[in-house]
Residue frames as qw, qx, qy, qz and C-alpha x, y, z in Angstrom:
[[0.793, -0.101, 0.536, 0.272, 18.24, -33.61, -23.53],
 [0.146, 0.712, -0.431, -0.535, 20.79, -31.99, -26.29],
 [0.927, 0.335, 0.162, 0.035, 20.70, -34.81, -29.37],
 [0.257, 0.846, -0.444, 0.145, 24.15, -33.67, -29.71],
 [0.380, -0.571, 0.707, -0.170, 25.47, -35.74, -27.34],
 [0.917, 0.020, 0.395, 0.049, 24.69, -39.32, -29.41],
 [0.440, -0.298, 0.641, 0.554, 27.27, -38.42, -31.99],
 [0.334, 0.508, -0.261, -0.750, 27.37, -38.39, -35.82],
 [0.568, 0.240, -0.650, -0.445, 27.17, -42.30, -36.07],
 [0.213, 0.022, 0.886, -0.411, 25.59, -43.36, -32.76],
 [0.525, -0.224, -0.312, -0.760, 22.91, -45.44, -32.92],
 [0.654, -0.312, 0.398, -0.563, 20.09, -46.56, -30.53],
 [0.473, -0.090, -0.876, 0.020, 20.42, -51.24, -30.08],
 [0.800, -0.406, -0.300, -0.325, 18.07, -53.04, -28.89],
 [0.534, -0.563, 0.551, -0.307, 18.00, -54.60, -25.48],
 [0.079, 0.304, -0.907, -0.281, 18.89, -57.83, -25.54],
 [0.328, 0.348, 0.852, -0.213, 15.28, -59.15, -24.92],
 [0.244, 0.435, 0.770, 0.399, 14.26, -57.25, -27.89],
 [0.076, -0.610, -0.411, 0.673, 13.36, -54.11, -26.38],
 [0.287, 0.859, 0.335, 0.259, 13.05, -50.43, -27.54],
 [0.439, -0.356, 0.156, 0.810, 15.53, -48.10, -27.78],
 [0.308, 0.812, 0.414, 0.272, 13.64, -45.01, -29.99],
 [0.197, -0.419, -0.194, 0.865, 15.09, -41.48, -30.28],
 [0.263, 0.771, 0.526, 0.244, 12.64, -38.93, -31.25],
 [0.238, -0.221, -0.082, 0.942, 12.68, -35.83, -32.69],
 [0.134, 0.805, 0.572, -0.084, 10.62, -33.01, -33.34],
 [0.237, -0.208, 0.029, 0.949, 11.75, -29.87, -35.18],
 [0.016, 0.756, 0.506, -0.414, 9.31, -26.68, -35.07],
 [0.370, 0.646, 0.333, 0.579, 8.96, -24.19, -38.26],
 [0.194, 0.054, -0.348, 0.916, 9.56, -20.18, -36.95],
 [0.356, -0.615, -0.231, -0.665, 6.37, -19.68, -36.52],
 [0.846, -0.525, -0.089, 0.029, 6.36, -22.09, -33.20],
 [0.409, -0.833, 0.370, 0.039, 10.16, -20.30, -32.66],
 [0.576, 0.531, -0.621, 0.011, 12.21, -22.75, -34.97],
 [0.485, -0.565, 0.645, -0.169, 12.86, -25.26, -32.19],
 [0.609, 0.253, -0.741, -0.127, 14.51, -28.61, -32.17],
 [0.524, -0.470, 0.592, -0.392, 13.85, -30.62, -29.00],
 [0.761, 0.015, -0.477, -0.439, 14.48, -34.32, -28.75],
 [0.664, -0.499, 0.344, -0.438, 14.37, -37.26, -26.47],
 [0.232, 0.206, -0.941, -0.135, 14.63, -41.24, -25.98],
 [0.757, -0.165, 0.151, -0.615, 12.00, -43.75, -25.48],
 [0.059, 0.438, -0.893, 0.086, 12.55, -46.87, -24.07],
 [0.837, -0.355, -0.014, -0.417, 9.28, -47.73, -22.20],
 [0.700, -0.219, -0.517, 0.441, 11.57, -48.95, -18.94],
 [0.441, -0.847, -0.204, 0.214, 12.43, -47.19, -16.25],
 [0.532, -0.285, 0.354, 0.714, 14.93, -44.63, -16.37],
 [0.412, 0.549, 0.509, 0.519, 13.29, -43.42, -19.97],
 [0.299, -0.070, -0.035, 0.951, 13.86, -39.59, -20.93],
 [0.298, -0.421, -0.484, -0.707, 10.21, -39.24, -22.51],
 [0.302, -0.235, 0.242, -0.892, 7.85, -37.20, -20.06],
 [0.522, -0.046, 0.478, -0.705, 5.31, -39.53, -21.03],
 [0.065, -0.294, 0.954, -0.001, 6.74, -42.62, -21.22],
 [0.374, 0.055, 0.923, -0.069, 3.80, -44.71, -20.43],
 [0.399, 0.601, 0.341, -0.603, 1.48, -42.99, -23.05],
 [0.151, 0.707, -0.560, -0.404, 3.99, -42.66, -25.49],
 [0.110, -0.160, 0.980, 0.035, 4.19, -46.79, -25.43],
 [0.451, 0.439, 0.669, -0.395, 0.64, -47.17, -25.30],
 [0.400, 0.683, -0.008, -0.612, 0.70, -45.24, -28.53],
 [0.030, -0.557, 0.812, 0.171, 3.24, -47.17, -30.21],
 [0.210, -0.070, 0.950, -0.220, 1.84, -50.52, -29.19],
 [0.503, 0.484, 0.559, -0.448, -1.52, -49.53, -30.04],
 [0.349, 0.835, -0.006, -0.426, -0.88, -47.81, -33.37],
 [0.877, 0.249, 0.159, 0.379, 2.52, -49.22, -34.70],
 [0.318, -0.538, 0.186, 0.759, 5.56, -47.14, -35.67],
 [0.427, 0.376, 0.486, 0.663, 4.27, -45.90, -39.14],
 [0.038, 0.441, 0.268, -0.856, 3.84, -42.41, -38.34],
 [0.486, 0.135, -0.242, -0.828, 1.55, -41.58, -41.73],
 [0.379, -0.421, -0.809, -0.157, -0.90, -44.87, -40.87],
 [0.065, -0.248, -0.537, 0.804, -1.30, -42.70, -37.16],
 [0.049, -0.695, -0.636, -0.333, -4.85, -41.91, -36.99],
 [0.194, -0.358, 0.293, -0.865, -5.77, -37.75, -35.55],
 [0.098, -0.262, -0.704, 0.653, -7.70, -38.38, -32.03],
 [0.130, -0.690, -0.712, 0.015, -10.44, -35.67, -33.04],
 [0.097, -0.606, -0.101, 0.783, -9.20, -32.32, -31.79],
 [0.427, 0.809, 0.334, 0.228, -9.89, -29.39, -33.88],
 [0.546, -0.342, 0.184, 0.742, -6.98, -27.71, -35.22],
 [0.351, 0.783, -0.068, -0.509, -6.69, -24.38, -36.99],
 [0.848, 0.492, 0.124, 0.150, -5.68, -24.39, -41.00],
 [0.078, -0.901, 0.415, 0.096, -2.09, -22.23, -40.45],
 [0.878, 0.252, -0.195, 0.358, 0.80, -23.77, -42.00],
 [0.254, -0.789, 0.545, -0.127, 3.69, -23.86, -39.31],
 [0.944, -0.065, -0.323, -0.006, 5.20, -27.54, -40.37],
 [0.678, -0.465, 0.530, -0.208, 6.45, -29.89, -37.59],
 [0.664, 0.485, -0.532, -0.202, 8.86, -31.90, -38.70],
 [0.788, -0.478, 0.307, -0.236, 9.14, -35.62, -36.47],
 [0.616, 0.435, -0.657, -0.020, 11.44, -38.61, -36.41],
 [0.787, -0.431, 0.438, -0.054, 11.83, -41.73, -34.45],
 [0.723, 0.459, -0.516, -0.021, 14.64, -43.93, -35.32],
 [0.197, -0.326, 0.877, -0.293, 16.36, -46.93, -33.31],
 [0.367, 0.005, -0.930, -0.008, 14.32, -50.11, -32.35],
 [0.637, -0.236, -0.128, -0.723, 10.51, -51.17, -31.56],
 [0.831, -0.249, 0.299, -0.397, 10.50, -54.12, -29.90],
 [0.642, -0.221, 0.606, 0.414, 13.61, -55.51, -31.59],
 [0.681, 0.437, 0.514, 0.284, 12.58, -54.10, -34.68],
 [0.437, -0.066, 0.121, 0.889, 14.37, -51.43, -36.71],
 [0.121, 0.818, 0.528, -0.191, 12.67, -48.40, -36.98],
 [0.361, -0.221, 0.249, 0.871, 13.83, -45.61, -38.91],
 [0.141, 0.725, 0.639, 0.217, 10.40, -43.08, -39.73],
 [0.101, -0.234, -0.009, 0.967, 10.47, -38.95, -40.76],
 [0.051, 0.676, 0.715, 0.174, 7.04, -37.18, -41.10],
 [0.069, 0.054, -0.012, 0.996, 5.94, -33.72, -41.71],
 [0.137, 0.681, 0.712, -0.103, 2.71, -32.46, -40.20],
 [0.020, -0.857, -0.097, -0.505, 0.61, -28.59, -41.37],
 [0.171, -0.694, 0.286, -0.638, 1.42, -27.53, -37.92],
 [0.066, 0.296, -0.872, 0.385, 2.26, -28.97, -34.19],
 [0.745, 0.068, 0.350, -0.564, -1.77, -29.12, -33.24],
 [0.840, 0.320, -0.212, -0.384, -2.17, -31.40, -36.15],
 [0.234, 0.356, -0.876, 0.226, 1.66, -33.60, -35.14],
 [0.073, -0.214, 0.831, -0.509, -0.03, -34.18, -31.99],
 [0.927, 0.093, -0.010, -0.364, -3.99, -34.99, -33.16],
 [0.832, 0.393, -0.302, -0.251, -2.07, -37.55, -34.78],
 [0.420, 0.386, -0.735, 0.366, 1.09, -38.67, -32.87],
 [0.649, -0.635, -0.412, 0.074, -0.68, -38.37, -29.08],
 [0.732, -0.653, 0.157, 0.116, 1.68, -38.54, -26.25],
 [0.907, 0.066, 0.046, 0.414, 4.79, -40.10, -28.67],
 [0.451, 0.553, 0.137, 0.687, 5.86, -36.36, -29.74],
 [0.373, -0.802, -0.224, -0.409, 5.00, -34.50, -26.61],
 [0.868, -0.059, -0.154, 0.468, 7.89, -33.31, -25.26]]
């Protein structure tokens, strides 16, 4: 899924029951190849995120403040390759609009789960 294609001033609306409408992104320093990869997350059917129902669970459990996100436990190394994330659009009718920078992608995902895993 090419984030190119929402435009230079689309943005993600709620459903009308209040839903979620999230694009994330996730750009990768050169060590991890400079990528950019992102997605949508809707938690409904249809949604673009692999893992959709994890990804919600995270959310739901945790909240959208990506620097409140507790790490999970892994052990990650101490290399600096930052991961730079973003969700913006709508949590459950609410506006969401969050950019975080982890050390490296191990350390995105201690901390993000499933939401960034893409």
């Amino acid at each position: 899924m090419s984030l190119f294609a929402f435009g230079g001033t689309a943005q993600a609306a709620p459903a009308a029951d209040g839903g979620t409408a999230l694009v994330l992104t996730a750009r990768y320093s050169e060590f991890d190849g400079g990528a950019f990869k992102a997605t949508v997350l809707t938690c409904g059917r249809g949604d673009q995120h692999p893992r959709r129902a994890l990804a919600c669970a995270t959310l739901a459990s945790a909240g959208t403040d990506l620097r409140t996100m507790q790490a999970d436990g892994r052990a990650c190394t101490f290399h600096y390759a930052p991961v730079e994330v973003a969700m913006f659009g709508f949590w459950r009718g609410e506006p969401v609009n969050e950019v975080h920078t982890y050390p490296n992608s191990c350390v995105a995902l201690a901390h993000t789960g499933a939401l960034f895993d893409f």
